[in-house]
C-alpha positions in Angstrom: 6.1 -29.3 -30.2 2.8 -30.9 -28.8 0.1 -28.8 -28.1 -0.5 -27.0 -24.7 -2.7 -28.8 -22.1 -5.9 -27.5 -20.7 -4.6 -26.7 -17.7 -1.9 -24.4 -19.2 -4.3 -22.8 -21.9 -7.1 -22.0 -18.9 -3.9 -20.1 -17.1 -3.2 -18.7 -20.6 -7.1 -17.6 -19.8 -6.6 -16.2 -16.5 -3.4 -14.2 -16.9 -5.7 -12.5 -20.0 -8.3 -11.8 -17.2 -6.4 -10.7 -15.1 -4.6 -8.1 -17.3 -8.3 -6.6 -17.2 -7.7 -5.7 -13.5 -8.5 -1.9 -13.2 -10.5 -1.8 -16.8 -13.2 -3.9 -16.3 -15.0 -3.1 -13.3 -17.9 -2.5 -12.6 -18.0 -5.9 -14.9 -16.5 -8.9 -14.5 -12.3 -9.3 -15.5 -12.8 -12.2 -18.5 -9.7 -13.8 -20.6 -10.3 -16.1 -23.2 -8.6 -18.1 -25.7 -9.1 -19.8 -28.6 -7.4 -23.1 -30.6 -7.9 -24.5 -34.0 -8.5 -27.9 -34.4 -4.9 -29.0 -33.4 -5.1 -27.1 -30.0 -2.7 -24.5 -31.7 -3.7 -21.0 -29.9 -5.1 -18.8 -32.8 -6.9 -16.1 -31.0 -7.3 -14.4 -27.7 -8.7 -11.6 -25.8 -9.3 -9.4 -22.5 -12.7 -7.8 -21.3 -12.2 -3.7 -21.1 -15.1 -1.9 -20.2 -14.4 1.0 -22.1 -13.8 -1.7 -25.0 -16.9 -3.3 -24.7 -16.4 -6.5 -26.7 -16.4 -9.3 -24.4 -13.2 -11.3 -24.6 -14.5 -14.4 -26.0 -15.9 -12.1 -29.4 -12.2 -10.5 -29.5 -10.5 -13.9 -29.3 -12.8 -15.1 -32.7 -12.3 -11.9 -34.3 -8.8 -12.5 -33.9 -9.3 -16.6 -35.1 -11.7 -15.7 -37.8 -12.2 -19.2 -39.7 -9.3 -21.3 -37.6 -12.1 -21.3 -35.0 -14.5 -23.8 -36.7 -13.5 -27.2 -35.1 -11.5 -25.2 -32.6 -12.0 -25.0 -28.6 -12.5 -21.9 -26.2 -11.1 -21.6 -23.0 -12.4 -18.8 -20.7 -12.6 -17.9 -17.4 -16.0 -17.4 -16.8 -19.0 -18.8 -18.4 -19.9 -16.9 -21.9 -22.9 -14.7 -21.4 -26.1 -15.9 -23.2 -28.2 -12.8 -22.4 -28.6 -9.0 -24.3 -26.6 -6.7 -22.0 -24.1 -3.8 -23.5 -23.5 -6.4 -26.4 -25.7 -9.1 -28.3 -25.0 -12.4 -26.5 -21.7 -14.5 -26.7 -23.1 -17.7 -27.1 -24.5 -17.0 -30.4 -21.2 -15.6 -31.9 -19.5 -19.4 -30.3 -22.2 -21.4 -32.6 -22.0 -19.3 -34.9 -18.0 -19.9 -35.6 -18.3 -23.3 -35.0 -16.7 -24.3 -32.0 -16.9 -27.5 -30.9 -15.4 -27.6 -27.1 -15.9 -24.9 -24.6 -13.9 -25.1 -21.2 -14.7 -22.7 -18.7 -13.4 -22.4 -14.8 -17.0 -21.2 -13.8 -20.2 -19.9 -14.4 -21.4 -16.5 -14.1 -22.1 -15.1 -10.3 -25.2 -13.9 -11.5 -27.9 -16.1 -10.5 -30.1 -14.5 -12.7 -27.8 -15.8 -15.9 -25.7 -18.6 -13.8 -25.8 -21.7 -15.9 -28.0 -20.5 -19.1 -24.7 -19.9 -21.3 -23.6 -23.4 -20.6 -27.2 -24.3 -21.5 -27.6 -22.9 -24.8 -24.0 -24.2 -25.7 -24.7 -27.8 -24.8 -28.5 -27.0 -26.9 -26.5 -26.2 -30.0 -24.4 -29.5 -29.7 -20.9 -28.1 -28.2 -19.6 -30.2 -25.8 -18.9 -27.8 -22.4 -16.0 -28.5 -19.6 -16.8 -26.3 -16.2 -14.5 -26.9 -12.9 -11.0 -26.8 -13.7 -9.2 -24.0 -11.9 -12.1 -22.3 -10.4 -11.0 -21.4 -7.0 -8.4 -18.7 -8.9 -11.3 -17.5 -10.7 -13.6 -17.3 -8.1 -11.2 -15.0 -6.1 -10.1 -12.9 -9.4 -14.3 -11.8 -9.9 -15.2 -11.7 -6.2 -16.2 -8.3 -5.9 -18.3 -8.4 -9.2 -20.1 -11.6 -7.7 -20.8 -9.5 -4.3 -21.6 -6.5 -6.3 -24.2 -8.2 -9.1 -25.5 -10.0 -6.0 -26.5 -7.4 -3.7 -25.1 -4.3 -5.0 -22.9 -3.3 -2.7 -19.0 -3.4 -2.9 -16.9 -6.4 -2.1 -15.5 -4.8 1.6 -11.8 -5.7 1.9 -10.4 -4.1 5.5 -6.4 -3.7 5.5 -4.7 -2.6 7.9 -0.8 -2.9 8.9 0.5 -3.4 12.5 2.8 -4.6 15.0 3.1 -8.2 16.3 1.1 -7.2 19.2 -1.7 -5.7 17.5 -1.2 -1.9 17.2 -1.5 0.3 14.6 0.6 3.5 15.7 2.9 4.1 18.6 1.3 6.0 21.5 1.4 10.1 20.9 4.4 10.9 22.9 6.4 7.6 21.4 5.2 9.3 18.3 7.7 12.1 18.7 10.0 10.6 20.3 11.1 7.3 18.6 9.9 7.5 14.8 13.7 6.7 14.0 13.1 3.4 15.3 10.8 2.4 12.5 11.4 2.6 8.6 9.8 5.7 7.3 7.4 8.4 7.5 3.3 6.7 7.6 1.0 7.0 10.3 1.9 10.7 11.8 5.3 10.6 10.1 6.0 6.6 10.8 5.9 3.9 9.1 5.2 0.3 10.6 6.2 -2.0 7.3 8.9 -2.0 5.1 8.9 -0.9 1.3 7.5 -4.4 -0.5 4.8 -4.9 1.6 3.8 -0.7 1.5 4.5 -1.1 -2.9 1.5 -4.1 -2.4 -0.9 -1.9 -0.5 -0.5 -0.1 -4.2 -0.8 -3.1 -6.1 -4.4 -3.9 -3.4 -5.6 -0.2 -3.9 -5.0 -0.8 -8.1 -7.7 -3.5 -7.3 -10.2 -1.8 -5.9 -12.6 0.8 -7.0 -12.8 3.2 -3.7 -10.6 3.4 -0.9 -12.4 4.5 2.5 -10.8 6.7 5.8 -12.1 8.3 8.6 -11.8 12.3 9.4 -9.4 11.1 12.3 -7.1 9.2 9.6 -6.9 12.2 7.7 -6.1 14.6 10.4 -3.9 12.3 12.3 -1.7 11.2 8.8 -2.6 14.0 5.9 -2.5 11.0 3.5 -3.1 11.1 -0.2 -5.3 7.7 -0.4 -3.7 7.3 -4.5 -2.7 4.3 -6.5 0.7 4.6 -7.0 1.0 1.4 -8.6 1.5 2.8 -12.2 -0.5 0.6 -13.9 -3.8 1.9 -16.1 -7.5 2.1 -14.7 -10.7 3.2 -16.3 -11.6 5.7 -13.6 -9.7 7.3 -10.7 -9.6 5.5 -7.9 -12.7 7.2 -5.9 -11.4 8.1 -2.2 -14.3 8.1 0.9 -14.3 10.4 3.9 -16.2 9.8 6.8 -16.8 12.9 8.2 -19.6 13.1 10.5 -18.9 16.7 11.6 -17.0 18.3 8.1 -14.2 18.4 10.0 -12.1 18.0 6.6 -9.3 20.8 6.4 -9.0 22.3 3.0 -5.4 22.6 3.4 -4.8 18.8 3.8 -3.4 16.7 0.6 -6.7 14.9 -0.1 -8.7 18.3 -0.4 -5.5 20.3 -2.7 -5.0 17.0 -4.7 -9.2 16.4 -5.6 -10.1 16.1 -9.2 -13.8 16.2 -9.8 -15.4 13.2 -9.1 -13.2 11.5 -7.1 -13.1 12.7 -3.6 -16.3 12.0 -2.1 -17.5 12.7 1.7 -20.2 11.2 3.2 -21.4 13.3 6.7 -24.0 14.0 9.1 -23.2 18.0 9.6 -25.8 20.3 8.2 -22.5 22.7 8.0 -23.8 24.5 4.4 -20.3 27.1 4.6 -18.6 24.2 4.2 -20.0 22.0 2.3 -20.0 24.7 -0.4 -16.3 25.6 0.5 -15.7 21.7 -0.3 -18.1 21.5 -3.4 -16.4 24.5 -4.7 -13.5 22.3 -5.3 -14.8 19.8 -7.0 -15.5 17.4 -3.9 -18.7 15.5 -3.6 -20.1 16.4 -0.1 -23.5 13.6 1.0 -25.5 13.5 3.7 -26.4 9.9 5.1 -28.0 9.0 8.5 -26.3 8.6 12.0 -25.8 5.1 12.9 -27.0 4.3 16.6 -26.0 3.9 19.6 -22.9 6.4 18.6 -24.0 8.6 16.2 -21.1 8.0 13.5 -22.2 7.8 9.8 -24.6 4.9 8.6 -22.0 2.5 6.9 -24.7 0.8 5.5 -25.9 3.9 3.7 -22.8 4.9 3.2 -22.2 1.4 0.8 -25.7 1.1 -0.9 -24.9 4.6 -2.1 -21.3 3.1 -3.1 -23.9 0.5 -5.0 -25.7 2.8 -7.1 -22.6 4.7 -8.0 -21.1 1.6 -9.7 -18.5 0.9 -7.2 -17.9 -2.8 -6.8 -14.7 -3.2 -4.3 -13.8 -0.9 -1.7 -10.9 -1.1 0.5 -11.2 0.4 4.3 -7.7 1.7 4.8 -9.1 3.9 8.0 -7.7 3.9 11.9 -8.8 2.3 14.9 -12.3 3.8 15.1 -13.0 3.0 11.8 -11.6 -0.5 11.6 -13.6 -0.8 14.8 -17.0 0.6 13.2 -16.9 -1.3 10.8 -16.4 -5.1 12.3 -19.6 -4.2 14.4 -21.6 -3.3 11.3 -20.6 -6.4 9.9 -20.0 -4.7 6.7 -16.3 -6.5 6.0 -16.3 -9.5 3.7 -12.3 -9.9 4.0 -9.5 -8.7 5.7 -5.8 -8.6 4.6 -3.5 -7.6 7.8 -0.2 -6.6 7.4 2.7 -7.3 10.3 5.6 -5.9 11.2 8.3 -7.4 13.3 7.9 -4.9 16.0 6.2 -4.6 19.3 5.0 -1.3 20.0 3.5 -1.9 23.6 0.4 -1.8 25.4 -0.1 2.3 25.5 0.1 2.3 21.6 -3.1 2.5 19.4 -4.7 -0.8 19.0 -6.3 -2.1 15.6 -9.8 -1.6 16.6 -10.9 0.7 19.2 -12.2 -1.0 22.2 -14.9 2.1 23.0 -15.9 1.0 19.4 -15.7 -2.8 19.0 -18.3 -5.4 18.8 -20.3 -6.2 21.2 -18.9 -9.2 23.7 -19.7 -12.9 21.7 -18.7 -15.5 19.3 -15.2 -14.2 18.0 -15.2 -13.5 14.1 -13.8 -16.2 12.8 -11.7 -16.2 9.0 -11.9 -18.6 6.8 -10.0 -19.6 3.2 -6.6 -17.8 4.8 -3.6 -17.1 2.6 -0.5 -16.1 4.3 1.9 -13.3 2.1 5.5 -12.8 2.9 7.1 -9.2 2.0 10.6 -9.3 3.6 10.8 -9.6 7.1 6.7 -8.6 7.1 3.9 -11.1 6.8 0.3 -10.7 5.9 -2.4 -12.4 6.8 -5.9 -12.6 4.6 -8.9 -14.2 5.3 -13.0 -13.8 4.5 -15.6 -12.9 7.2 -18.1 -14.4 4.4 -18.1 -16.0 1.3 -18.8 -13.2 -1.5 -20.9 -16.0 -3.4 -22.7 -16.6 -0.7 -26.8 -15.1 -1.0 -27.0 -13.9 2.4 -26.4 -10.3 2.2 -25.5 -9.5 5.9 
């Protein structure tokens, strides 16, 4: 049997990575993989957080001498600097490897390029290119957070062919047979694969973000249901200007500490100790003018300095609208329905809300997603690699 390919041990790589998906954040997700000097795979690794060693040290653990001679193939370039761990490039010399291919460097500009650098210094030839587009979406929101830190701001939202979220109130009551389950108010839009992916999308994300209105309009639990292990909870955001939050509702009776956290402009003290007394995390920001909602910039620089590096805006139409006017969305991943709910239904972004009349946001790098008879559509606002931190 010959010896895999390049291109098949660099996928080997990225299916490591992404097995890191949920354990590595607020650091980059990083597979690698090691071969002797007949290309024979003799050790490999993923990047945990909580495990610390970085993939390419677990992979040459796990090769011990078969690495002399040998190649590594990783997703992103080895780190040459003194972070949590003494730097990977040293331990790659050190074991003798002679060939390093890598789909990209490091986000990081103030590291980009000086692993490959040191590499080359001590003589091992290094490969960088190959596959990088999958890599560069698997570690967006760690090159948006190490950038600027802020999260990597993905928008979702699921709705009808014509662009509404949620039947009018009084279609509400009257027709939620019409549709396939119980979502919005007791309806849902889309059917059961593309609701089991908004799982899989929250699983990727650190923090999941709704408005007060979503919360009293839908009682939702804003959980990953996806089943599959993370280092932290997945940290839910309310914007509550006013404290409106009812301590009755799911979110507030299912809170453990630390990961329910509501942002709000009310100096409301009774409540905020009625909330904090739960365990909830009550913050004040600033009010965002002309309307006097919360500051969403605040509200994700505090995100920042709490370590959260994706967040996913699963919020209603005020919300959606909000936050395409503060510019604050890097991508957007709309599901559709085959349904039209009509023009007295709630649209995706409140008009009262929206952007200011101009140039039309325009998405770039779409992907379209099928999930039975529903479609999705996602696309970025901006490049996460970009330097411009709008």
């Amino acid at each position: 049997m010959s010896a895999p390919s390049d291109d098949q041990l660099l996928h080997r790589a990225l299916d490591l990575a992404h097995a890191g998906v949920g354990l590595a954040s607020p650091n980059p997700c990083v597979g690698a993989v090691i071969t002797d000097t007949q290309g024979n795979i003799v050790g490999e690794g993923t990047y945990t957080y909580a495990g610390l060693k970085h993939a390419e040290i677990l992979a040459l653990e796990a090769a011990g001498e078969r690495a002399r001679g040998g190649r590594l193939y990783i997703n992103l370039e080895p780190h040459a600097h003194q972070g949590r761990t003494p730097p990977c490039t040293d331990a790659l010399i050190k074991a003798g490897c002679q060939r390093v291919v890598a789909c990209m460097p490091d986000p990081n500009p103030k590291v980009s390029g000086k692993g490959f650098e040191q590499l080359r210094a001590a003589g091992i030839q290094v490969e960088v290119g190959q596959l990088e587009e999958e890599a560069r979406r698997l570690n967006e929101a760690f090159a948006r957070y190490i950038r600027h830190v802020v999260p990597l701001v993905m928008l979702k939202s699921a709705m009808s062919l014509d662009g509404k979220i949620a039947p009018s109130s009084a279609a509400k009551q009257q027709s939620a047979s019409a549709f396939s389950g119980a979502g919005f108010s007791g309806v849902w839009l889309t059917g059961e694969q593309a609701r089991a992916h908004v799982h899989e999308q929250r699983h990727q994300h650190d923090a999941i973000l709704a408005g007060i209105g979503t919360i009293l309009a839908d009682n939702p639990l804003l959980t990953d249901r996806s089943g599959r292990p993370r280092r932290r909870p997945l940290l839910r955001v309310i914007l509550d200007s006013r404290l409106r939050l009812p301590l009755d509702s799911r979110i507030v009776q299912s809170a453990s500490t630390g990961d329910l956290l509501v942002f709000t402009t009310s100096p409301d003290a009774r409540k905020r100790e009625q909330l904090e007394k739960r365990g909830i995390r009550v913050e004040t920001v600033p009010l965002a003018a002309p309307r006097g909602h919360v500051d969403l910039h605040a509200v994700l620089r505090r995100l920042g300095e709490l370590e959260i590096s994706s967040l996913m805006i699963e919020g209603g139409s005020t919300v959606n609208a909000a936050a395409l006017t503060a510019n604050i969305v890097d991508k957007v991943f709309l599901y559709y329905a085959p349904k039209l709910l009509g023009a007295s239904a709630v649209s995706f972004a409140d008009a009262s809300e929206a952007r200011s009349a101009g140039d039309p946001l325009l998405l770039k790098r779409i992907h379209l997603h099928r999930f039975g008879e529903d479609f999705a559509v996602e696309g970025y606002l901006r490049d996460p690699y970009e330097e411009s931190n709008c």
